[in-house]
C-alpha positions in Angstrom: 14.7 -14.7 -2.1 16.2 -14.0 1.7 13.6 -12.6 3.7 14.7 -11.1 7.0 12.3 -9.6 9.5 12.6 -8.1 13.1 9.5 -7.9 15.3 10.0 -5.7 18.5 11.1 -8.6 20.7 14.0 -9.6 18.8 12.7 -13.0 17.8 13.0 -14.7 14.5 9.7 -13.2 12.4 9.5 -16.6 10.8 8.7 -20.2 12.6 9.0 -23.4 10.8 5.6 -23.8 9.6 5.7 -21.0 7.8 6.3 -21.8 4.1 8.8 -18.8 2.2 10.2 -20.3 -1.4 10.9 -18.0 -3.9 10.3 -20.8 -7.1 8.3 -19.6 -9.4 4.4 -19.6 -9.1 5.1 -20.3 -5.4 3.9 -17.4 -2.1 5.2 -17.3 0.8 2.2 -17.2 3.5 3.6 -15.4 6.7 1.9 -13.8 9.9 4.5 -11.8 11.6 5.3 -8.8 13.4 5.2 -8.7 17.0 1.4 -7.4 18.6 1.2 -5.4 21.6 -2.6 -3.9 22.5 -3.7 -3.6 18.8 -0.5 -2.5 17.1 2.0 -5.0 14.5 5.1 -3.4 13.5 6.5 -4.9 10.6 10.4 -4.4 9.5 11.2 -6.5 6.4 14.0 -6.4 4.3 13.6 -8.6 1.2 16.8 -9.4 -1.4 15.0 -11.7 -4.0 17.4 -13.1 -6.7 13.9 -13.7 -8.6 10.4 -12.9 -8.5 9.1 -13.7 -5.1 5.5 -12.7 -3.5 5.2 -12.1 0.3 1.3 -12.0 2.1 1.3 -10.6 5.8 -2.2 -11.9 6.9 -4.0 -10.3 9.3 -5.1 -12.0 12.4 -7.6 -9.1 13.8 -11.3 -9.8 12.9 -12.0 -6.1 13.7 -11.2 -2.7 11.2 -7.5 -1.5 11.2 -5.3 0.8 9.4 -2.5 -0.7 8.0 0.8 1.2 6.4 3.6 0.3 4.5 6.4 2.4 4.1 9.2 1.6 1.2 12.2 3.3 2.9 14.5 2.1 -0.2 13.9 -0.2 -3.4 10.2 -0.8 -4.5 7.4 -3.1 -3.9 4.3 -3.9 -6.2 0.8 -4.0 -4.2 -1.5 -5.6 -6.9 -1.6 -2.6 -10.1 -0.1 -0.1 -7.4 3.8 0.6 -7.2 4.9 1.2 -3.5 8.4 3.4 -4.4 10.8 4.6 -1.6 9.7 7.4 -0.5 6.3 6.8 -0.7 3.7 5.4 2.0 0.7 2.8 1.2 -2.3 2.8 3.6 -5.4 0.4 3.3 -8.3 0.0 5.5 -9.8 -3.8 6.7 -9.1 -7.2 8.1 -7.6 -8.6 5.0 -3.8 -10.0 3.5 -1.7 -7.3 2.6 0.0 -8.9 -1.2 3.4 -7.4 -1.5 5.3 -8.8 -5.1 9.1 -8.0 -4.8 10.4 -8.3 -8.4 13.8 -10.4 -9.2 17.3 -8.7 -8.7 15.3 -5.9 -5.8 16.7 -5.1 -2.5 14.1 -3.8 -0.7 13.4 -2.4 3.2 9.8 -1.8 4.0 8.7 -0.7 7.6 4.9 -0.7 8.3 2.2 -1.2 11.2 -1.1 -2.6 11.2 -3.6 -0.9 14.1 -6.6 -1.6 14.7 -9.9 0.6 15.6 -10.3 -0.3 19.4 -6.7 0.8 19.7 -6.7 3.6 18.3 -10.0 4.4 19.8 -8.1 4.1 23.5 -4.8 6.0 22.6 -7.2 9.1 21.0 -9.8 8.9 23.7 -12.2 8.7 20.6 -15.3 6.2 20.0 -14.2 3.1 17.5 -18.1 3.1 15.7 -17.3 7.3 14.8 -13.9 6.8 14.0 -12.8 7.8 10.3 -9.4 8.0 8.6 -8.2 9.6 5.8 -7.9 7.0 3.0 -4.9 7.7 0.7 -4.2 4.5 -0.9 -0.5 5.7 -2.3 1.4 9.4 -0.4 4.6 10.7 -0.6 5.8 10.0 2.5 6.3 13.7 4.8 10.2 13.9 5.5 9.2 14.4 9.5 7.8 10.7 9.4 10.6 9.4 7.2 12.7 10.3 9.5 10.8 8.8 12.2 10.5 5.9 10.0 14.4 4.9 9.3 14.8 5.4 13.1 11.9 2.7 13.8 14.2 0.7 11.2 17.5 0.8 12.3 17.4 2.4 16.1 20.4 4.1 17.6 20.0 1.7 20.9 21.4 -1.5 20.7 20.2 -4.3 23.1 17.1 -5.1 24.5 16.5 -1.1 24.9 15.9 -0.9 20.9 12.4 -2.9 21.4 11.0 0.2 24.2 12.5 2.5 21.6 11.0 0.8 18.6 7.1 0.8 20.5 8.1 4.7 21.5 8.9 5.2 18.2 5.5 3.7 16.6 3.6 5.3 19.1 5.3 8.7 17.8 4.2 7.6 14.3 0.9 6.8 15.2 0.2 10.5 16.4 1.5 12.1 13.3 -1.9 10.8 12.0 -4.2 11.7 14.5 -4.7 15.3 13.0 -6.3 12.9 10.2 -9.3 11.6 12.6 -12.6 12.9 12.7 -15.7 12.2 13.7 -17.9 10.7 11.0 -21.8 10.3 11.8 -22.8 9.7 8.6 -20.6 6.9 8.4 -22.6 5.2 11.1 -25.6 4.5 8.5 -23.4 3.2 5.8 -23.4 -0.7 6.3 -20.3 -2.0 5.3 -19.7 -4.3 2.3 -19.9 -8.0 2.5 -17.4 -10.5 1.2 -19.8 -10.6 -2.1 -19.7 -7.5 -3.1 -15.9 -6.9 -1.8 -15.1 -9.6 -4.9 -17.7 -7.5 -7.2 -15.0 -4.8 -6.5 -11.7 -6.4 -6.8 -13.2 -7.9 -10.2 -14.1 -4.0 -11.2 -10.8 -3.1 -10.3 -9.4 -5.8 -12.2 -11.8 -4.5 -15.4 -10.1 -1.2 -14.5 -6.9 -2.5 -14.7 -7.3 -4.3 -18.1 -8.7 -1.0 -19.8 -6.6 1.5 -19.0 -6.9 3.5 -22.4 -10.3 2.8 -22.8 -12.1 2.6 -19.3 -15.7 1.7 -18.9 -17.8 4.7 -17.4 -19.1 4.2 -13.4 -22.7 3.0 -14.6 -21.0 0.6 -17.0 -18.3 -0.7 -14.2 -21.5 -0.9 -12.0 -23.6 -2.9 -14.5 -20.4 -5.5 -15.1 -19.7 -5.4 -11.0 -23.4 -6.0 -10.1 -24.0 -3.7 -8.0 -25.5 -0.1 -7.5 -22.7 3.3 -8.2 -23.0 3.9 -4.9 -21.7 0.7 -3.4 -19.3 0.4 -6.4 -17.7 4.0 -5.4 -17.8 2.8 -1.5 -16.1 -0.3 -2.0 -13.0 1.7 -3.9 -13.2 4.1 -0.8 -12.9 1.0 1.3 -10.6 -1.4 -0.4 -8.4 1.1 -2.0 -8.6 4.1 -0.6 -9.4 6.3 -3.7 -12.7 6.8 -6.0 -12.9 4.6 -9.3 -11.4 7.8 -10.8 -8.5 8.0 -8.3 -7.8 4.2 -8.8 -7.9 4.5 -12.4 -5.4 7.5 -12.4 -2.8 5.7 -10.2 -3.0 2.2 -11.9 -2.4 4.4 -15.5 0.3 6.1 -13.7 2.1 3.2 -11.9 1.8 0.9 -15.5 3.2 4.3 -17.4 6.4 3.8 -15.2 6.9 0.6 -15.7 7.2 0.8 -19.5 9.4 3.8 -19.3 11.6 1.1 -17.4 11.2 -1.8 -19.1 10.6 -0.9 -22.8 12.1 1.6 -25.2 8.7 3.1 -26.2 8.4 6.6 -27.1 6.3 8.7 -24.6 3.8 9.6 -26.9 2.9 5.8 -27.0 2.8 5.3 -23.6 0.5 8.3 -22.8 -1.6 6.5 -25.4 -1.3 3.3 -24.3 -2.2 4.3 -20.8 -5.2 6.0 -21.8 -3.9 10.0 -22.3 -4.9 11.1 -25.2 -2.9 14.4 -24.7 1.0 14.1 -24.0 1.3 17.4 -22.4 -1.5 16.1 -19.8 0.5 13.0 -18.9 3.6 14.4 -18.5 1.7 17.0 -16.0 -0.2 14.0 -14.4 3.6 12.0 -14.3 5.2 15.0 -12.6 2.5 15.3 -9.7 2.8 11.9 -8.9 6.0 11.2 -9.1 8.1 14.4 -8.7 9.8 14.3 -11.9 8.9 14.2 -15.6 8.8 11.1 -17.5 11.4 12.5 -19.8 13.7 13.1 -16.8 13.3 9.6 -15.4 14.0 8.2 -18.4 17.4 9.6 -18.7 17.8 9.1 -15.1 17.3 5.1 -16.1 19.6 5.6 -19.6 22.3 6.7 -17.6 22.3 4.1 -14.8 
């Protein structure tokens, strides 16, 4: 798998001690991006000749909003699919786990900023500052555009790295309409690493039961812990409620078997827990912009 990735002073992403093989059952640990005041852009443009796995880690203790954007190919972020076209945002300190599957050509552009510094550029206080939490969005064509110019800049030289911070600063206030003050936020204590890993294992019990999904109280019960810290720690690590996790993970598996198997569509909506066709294919079309019917003779026909 060739990894290439530019941070905004023109300096390889990757130093020798970082470790990138693409053999199986092997990840590739990196830290990269170049940080300036708060902010990492990220520009990576993966061609894996086999399944590889890249982690950007995050070296800020304190909350962030980090964004991925696939601007061609696709990307899988644990049960969610990151397509082109479509923009991933997540919330926390933690490693972002991107899987790039074999025979993908893939360019991803993305930032990680933290609280405090978006706090100074919005003259707003970091302890009421709240986001809006998609964890998967079609990606507006204003910021696309914005996007592939943060990717491939029309100045050459060491003028592309002002443009590329202009141009991520630009970005940056296409979300401010999405910031608000929050006081009721201020009494919710955030999760601990405990009950963080209580959550990833619901998520994974999610994952595992698509048709047949285990209500809130029963997800709670498995988790150990109260509905109300179970539906805050989906809000938190993912983005969504239980529901909206659920929905996308049904979703993102539904298109994978239209790729990858000749089932009929009928057996899919079962198999991802519709027991309806007609409300699959309606769910499918939201999501995705197209019917499942349609993308499967968009895949028959190359």
């Amino acid at each position: 798998m060739r990894i290439d990735a530019l941070t905004l002073d023109g300096s390889a992403a990757f130093s020798p001690y970082h470790q990138i093989r693409s053999a199986d059952g092997v990840t590739g640990l990196v830290h990269h991006g170049c940080k300036f005041e708060g902010l990492e852009l990220y520009i990576i443009l993966v061609e894996a000749d086999q399944d590889g796995r890249l982690d950007l880690l995050c070296g800020a203790q304190e909350a962030s909003l980090a964004c991925l954007f696939a601007l061609t190919g696709h990307v899988s972020l644990g049960p969610l699919r990151l397509d082109a076209g479509f923009g991933w945002h997540s919330h926390g300190p933690g490693a972002v786990h991107m899987h790039f599957p074999a025979r993908t050509r893939t360019l991803i552009a993305g930032y990680r900023a933290a609280v405090s510094c978006l706090a100074r550029l919005t003259n707003l206080p970091a302890h009421t500052l709240e986001l809006e939490r998609p964890a998967l969005r079609r990606t507006p064509d204003l910021l696309a555009a914005n996007l592939n110019l943060l990717a491939t800049p029309p100045i050459a030289g060491h003028g592309s790295d002002i443009y590329r911070w202009g141009k991520l600063l630009e970005i940056l206030a296409l979300h401010t309409p999405t910031l608000a003050f929050d006081e009721a936020r201020d009494s919710e204590e955030s999760l601990s690493v405990r009950e963080r890993e209580a959550v990833a294992r619901a998520a994974q019990i999610l994952s595992s039961n698509l048709a047949q999904p285990p209500s809130l109280s029963e997800l709670a019960e498995a988790a150990g812990l109260s509905q109300r810290r179970l539906t805050q720690g989906f809000r938190e690590s993912y983005g969504s409620t239980m529901f909206g996790y659920l929905r996308e993970a049904r979703l993102s598996a539904a298109r994978t078997m239209l790729e990858e198997t000749d089932m009929p569509l009928k057996q899919i909506a079962f198999h991802v827990g519709y027991g309806h066709a007609n409300n699959f294919i309606a769910a499918y079309r939201e999501r995705f912009g197209s019917s499942p019917r349609r993308h499967a003779r968009k895949l028959a026909h190359g």
